[in-house]
LUMKE-927417 format. One record per residue: z, y, x of N, C-alpha, C, O, CB in turn. Coordinates in Angstrom, 2 decimals, decimal comma. Glycine has a CB too. Layout:
N
nz=Z | ny=Y | nx=X | caz=Z | cay=Y | cax=X | cz=Z | cy=Y | cx=X | oz=Z | oy=Y | ox=X | cbz=Z | cby=Y | cbx=X
...
//
This chain:
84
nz=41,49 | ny=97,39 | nx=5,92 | caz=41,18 | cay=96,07 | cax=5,37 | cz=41,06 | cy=96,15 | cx=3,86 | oz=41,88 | oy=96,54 | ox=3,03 | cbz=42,27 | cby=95,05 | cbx=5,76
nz=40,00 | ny=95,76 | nx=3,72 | caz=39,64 | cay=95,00 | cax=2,07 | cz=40,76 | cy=94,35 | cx=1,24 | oz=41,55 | oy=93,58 | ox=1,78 | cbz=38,57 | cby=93,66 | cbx=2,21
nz=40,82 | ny=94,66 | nx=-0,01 | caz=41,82 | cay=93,89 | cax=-0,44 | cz=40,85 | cy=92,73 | cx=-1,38 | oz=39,81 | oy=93,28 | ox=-1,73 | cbz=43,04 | cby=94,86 | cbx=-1,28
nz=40,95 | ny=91,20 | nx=-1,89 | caz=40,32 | cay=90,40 | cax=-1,99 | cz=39,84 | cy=91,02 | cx=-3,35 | oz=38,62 | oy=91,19 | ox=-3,34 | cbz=40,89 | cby=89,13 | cbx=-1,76
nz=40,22 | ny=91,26 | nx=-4,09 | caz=39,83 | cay=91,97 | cax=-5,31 | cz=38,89 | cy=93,02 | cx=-4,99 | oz=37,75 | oy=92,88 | ox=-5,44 | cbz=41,00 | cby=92,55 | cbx=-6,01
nz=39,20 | ny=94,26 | nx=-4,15 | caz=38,09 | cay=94,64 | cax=-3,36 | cz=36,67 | cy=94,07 | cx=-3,34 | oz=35,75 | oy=94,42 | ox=-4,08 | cbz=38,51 | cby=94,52 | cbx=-2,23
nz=36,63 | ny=93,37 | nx=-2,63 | caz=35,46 | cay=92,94 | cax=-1,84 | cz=34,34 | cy=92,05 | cx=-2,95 | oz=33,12 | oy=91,93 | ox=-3,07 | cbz=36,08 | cby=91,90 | cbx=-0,46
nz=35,74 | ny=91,46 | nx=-3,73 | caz=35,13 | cay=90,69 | cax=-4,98 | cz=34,16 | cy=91,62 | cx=-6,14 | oz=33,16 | oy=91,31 | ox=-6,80 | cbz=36,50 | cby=90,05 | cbx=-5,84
nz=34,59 | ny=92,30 | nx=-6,09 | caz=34,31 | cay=93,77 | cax=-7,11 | cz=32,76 | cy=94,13 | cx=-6,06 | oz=31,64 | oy=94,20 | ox=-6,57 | cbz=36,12 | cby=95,52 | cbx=-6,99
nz=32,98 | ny=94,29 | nx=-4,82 | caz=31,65 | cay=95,00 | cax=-4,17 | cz=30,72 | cy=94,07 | cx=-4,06 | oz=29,55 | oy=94,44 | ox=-4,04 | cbz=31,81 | cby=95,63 | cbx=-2,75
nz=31,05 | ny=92,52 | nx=-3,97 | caz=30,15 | cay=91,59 | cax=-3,93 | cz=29,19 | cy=91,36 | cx=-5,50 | oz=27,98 | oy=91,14 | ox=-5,63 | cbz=31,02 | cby=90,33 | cbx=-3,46
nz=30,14 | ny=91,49 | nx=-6,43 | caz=29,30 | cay=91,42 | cax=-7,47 | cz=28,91 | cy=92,34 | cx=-7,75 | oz=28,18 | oy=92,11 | ox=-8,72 | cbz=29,61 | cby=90,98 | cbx=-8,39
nz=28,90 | ny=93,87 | nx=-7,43 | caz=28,09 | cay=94,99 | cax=-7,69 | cz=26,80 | cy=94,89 | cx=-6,92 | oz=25,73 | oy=95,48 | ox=-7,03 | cbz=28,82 | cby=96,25 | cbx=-7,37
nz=27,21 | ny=93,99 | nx=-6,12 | caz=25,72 | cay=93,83 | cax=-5,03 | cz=24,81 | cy=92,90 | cx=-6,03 | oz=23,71 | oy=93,17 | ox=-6,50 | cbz=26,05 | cby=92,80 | cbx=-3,16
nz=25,73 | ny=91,53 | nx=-6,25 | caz=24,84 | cay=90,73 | cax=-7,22 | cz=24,42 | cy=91,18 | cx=-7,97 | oz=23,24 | oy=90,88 | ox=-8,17 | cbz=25,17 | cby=89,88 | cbx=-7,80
nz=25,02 | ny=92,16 | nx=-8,87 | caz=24,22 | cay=92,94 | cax=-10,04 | cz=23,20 | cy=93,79 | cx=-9,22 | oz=22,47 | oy=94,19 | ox=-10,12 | cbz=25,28 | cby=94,02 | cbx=-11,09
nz=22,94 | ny=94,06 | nx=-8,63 | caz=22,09 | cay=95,07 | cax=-8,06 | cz=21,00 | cy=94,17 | cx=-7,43 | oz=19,86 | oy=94,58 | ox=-7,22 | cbz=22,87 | cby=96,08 | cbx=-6,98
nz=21,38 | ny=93,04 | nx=-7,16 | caz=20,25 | cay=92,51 | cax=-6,67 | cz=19,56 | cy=91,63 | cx=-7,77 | oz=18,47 | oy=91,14 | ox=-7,49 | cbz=20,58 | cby=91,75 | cbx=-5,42
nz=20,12 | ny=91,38 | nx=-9,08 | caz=19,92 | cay=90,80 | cax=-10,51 | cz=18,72 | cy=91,88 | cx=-10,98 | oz=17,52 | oy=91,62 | ox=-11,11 | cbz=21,53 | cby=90,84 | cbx=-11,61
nz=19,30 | ny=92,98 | nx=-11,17 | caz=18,89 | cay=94,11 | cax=-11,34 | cz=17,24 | cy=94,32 | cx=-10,85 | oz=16,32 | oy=94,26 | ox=-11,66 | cbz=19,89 | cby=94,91 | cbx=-10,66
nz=17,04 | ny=94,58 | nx=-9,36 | caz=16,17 | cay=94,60 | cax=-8,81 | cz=15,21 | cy=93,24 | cx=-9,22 | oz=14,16 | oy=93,50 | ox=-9,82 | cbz=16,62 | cby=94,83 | cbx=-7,58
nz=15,46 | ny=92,04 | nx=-8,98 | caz=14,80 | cay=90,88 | cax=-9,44 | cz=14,17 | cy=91,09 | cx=-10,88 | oz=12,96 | oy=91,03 | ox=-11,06 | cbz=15,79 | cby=89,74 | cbx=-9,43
nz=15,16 | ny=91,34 | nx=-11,97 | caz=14,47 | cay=91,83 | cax=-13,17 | cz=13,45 | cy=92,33 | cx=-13,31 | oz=12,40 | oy=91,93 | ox=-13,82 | cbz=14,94 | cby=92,49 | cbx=-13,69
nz=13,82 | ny=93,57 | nx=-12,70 | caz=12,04 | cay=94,88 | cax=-13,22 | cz=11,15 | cy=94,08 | cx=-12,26 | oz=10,02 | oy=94,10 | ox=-12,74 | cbz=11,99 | cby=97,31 | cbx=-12,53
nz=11,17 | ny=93,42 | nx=-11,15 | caz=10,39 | cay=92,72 | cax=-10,81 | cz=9,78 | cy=91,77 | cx=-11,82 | oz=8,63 | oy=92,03 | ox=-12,19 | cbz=10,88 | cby=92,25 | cbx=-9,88
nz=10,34 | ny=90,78 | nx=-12,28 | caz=9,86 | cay=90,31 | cax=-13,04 | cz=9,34 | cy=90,46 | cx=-14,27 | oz=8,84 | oy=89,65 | ox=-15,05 | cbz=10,26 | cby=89,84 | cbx=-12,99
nz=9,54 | ny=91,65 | nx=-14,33 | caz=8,87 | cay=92,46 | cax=-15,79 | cz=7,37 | cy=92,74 | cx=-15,55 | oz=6,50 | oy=93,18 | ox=-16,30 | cbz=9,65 | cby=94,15 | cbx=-16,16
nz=7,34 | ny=92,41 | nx=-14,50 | caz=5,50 | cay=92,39 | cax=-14,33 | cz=4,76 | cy=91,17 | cx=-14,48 | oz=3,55 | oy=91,04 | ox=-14,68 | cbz=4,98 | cby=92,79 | cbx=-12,86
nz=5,84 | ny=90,10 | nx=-14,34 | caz=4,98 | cay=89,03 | cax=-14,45 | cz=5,41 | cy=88,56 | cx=-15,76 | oz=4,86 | oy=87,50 | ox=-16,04 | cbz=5,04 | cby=87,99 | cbx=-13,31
nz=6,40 | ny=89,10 | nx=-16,89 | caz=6,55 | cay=88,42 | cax=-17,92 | cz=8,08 | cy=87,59 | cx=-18,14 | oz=8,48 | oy=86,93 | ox=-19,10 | cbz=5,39 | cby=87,59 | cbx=-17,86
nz=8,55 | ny=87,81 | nx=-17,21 | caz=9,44 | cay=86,62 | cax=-16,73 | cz=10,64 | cy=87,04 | cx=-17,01 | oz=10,48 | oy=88,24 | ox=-17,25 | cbz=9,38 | cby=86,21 | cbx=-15,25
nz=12,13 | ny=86,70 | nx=-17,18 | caz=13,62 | cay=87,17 | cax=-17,09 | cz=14,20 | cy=85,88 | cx=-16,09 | oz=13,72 | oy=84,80 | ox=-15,75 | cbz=14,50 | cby=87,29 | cbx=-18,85
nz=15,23 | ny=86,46 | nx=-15,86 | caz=15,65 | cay=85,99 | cax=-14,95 | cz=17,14 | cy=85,78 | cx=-15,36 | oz=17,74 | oy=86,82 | ox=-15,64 | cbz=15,30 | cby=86,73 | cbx=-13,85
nz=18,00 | ny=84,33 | nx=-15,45 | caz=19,11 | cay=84,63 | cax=-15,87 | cz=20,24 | cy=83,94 | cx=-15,00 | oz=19,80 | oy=83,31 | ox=-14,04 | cbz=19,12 | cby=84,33 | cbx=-17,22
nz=21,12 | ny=83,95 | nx=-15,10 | caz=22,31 | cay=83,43 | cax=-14,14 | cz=23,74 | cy=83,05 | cx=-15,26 | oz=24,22 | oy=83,77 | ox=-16,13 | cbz=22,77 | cby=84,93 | cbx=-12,82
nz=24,06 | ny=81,97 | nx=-14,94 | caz=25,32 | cay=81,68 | cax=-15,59 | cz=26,10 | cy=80,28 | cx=-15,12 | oz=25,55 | oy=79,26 | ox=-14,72 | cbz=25,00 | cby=81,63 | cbx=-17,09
nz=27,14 | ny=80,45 | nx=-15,23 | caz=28,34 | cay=79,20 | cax=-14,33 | cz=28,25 | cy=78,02 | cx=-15,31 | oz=28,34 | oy=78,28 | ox=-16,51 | cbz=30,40 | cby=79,78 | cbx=-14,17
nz=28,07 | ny=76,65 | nx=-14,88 | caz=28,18 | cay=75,37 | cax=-15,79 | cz=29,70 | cy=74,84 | cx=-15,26 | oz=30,00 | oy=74,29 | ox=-14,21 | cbz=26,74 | cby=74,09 | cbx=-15,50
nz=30,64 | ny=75,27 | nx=-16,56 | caz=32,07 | cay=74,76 | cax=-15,75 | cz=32,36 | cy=73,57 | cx=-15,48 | oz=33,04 | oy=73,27 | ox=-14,50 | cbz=33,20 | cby=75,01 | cbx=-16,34
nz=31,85 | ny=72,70 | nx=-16,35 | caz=32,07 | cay=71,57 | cax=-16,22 | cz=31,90 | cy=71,01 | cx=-14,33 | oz=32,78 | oy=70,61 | ox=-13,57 | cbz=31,07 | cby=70,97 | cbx=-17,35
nz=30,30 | ny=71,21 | nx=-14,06 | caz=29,91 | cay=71,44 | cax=-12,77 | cz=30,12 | cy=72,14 | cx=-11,45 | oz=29,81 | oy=71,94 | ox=-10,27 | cbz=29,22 | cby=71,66 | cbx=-12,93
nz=31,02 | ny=73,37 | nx=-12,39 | caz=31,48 | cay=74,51 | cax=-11,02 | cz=30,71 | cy=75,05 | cx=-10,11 | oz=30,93 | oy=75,36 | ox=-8,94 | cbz=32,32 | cby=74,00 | cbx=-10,06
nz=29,05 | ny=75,22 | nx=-11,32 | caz=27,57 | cay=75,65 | cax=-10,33 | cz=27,46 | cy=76,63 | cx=-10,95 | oz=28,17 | oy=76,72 | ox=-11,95 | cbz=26,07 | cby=74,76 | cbx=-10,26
nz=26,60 | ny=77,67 | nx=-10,63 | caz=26,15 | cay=78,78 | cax=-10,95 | cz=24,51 | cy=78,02 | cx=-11,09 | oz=23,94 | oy=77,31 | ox=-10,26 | cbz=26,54 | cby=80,09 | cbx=-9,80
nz=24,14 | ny=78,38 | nx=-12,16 | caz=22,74 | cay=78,18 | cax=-13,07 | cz=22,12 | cy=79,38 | cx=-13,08 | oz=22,66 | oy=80,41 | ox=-13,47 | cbz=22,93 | cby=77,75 | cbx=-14,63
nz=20,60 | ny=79,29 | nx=-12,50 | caz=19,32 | cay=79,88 | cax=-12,87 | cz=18,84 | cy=79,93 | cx=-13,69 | oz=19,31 | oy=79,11 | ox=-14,48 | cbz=18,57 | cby=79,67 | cbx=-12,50
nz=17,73 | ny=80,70 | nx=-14,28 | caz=17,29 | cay=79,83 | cax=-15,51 | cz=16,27 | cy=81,01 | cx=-14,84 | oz=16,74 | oy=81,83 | ox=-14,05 | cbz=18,11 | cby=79,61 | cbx=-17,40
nz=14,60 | ny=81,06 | nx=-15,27 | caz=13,30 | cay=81,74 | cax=-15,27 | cz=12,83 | cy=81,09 | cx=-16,58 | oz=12,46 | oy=79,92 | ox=-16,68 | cbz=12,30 | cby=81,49 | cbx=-13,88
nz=12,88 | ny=81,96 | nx=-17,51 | caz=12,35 | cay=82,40 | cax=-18,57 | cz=10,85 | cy=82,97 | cx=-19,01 | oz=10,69 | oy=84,03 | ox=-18,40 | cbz=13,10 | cby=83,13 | cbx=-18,73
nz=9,72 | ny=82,69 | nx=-19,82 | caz=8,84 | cay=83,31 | cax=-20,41 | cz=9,69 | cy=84,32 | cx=-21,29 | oz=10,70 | oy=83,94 | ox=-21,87 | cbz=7,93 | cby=82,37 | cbx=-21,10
nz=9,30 | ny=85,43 | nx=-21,34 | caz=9,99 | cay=86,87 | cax=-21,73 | cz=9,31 | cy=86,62 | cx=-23,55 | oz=10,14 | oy=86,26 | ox=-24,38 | cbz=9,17 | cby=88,71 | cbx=-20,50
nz=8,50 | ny=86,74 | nx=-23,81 | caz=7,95 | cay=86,92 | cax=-24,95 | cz=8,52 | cy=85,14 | cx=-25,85 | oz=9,06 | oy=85,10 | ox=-26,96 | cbz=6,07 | cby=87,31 | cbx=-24,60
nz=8,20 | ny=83,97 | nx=-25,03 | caz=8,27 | cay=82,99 | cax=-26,01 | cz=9,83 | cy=82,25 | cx=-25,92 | oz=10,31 | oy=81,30 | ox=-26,53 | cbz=6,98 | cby=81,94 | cbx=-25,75
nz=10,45 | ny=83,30 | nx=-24,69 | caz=11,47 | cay=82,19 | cax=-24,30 | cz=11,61 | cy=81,13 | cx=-23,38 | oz=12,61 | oy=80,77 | ox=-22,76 | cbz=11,62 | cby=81,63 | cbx=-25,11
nz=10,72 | ny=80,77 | nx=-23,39 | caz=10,31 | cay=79,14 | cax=-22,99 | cz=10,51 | cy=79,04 | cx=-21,71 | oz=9,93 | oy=79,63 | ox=-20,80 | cbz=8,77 | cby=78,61 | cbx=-23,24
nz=11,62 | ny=78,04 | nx=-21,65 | caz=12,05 | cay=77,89 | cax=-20,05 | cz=11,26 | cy=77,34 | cx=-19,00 | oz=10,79 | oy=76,20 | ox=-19,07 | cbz=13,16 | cby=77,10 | cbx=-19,91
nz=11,05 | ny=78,23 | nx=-17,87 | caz=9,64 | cay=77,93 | cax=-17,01 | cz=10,28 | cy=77,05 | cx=-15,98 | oz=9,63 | oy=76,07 | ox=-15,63 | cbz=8,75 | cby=79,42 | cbx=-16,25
nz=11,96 | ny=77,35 | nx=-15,20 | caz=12,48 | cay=76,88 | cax=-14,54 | cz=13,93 | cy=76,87 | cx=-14,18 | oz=14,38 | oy=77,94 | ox=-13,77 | cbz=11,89 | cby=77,06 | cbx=-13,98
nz=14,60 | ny=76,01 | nx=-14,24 | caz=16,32 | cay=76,15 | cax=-14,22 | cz=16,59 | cy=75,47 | cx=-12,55 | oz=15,74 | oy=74,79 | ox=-11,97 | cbz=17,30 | cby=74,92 | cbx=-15,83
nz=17,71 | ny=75,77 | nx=-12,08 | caz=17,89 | cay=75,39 | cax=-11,19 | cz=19,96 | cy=75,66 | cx=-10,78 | oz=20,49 | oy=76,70 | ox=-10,38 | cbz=16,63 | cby=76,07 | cbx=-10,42
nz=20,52 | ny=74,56 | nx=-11,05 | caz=19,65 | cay=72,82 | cax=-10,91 | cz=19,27 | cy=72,90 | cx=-11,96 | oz=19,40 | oy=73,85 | ox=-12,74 | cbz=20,41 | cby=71,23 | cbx=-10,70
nz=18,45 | ny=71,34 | nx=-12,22 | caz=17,62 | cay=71,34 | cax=-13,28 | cz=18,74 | cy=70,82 | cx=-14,68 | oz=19,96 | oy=70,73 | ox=-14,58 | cbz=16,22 | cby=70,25 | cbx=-12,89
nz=18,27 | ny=70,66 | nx=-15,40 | caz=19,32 | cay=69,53 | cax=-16,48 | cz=19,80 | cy=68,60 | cx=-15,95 | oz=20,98 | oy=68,51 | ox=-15,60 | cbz=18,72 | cby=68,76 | cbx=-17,64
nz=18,87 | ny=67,73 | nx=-15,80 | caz=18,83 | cay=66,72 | cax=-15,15 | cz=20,50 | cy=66,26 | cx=-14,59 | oz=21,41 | oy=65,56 | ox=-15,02 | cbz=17,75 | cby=67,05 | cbx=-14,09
nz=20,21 | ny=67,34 | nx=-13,08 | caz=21,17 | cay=67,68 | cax=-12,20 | cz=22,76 | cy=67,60 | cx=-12,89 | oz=23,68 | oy=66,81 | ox=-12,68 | cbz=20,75 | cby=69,12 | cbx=-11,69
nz=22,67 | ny=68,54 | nx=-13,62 | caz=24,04 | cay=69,12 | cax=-14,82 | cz=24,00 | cy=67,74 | cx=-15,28 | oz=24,89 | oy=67,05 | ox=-14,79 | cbz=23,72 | cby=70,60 | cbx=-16,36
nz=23,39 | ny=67,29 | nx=-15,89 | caz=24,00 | cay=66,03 | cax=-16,48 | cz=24,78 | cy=65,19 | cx=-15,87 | oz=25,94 | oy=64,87 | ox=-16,12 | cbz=23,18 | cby=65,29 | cbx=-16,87
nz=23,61 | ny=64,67 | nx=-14,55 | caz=24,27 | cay=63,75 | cax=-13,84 | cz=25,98 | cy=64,11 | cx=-13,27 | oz=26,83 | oy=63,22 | ox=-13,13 | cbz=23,26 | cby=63,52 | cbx=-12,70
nz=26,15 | ny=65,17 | nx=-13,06 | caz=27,16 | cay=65,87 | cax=-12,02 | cz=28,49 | cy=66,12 | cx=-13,66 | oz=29,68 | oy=66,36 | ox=-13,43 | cbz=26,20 | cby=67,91 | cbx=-10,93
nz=27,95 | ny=66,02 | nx=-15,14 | caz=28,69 | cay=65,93 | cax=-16,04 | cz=29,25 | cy=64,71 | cx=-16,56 | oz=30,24 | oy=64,47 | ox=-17,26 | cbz=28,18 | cby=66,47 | cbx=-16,77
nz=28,14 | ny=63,83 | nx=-15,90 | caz=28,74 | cay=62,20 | cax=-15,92 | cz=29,63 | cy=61,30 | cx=-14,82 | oz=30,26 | oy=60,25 | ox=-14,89 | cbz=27,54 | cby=61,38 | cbx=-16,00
nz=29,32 | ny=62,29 | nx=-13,73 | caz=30,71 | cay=61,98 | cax=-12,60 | cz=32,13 | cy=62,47 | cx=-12,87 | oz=33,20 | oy=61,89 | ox=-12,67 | cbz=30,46 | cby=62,69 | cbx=-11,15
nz=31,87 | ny=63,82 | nx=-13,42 | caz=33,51 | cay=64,12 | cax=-13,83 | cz=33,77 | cy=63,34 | cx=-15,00 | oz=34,83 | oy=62,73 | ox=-14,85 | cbz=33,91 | cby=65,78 | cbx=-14,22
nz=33,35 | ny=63,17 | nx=-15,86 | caz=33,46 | cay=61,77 | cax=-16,68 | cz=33,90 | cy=60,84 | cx=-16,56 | oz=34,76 | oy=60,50 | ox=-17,38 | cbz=32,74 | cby=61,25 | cbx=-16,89
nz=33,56 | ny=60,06 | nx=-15,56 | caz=33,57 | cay=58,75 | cax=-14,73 | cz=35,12 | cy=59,04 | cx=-13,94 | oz=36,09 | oy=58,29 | ox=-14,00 | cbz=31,99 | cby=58,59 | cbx=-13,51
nz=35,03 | ny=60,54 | nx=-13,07 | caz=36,04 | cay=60,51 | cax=-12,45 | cz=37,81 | cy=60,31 | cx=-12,68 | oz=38,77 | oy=59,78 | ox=-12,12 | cbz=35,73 | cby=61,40 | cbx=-12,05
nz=37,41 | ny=61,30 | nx=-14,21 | caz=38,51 | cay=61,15 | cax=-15,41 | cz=39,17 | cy=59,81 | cx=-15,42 | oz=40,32 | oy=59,63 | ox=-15,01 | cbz=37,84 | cby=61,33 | cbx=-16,90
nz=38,31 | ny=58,82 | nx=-15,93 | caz=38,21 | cay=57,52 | cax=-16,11 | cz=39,02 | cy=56,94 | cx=-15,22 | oz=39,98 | oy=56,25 | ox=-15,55 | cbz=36,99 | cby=57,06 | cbx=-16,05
nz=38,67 | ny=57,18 | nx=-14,02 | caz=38,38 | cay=56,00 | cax=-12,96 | cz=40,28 | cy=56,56 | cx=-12,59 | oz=41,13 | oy=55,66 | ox=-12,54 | cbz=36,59 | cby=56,27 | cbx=-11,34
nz=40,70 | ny=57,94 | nx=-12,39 | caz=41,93 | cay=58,58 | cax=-12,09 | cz=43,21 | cy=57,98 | cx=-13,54 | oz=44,44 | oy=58,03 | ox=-13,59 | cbz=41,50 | cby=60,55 | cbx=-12,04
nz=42,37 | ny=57,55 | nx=-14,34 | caz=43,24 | cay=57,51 | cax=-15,54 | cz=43,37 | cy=56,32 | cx=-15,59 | oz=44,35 | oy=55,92 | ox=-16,23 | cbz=42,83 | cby=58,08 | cbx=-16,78
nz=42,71 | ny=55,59 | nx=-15,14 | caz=43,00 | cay=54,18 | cax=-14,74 | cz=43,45 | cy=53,38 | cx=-13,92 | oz=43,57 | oy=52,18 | ox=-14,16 | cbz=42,44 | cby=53,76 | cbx=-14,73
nz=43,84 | ny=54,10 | nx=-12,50 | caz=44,91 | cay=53,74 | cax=-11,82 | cz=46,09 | cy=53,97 | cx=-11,69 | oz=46,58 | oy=53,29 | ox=-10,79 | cbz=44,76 | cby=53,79 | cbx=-11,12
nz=46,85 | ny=54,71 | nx=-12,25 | caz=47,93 | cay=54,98 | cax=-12,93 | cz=48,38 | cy=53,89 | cx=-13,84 | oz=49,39 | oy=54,03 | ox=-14,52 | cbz=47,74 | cby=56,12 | cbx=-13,58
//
């Protein structure tokens, strides 16, 4: 048996490897490819990038999304701090 640290360690060597692979892929079309956690949200963020200008082609979720989901824990704060 796996120990959870284990498995955690092999899962993200996979993610990197499959990050990895996606990349040089996208080095043909121009593109990067990025990944990062919105804590507030507790999501893991996409982002597809133009390589040369930057310029964000596509995030997922979108802003949008993050916002809204940054204005419920907001709200939630609120709403917990006020029944007390």
């Amino acid at each position: 048996n796996k120990t959870l640290a284990e498995t955690l360690k092999t899962n993200e060597e996979k993610v990197r490897a499959a990050v990895k692979e996606i990349n040089n892929e996208l080095v043909k079309l121009q593109s990067e490819l990025g990944f990062s956690v919105d804590k507030v949200a507790n999501d893991v963020v996409v982002t597809v990038k133009r390589k040369e200008s930057g310029e964000l082609v596509r995030q997922i979720p979108s802003e949008t999304v993050l916002k809204l989901a940054h204005n419920f824990e907001k709200l939630k704060g609120i709403l917990l701090d006020e029944s007390f």
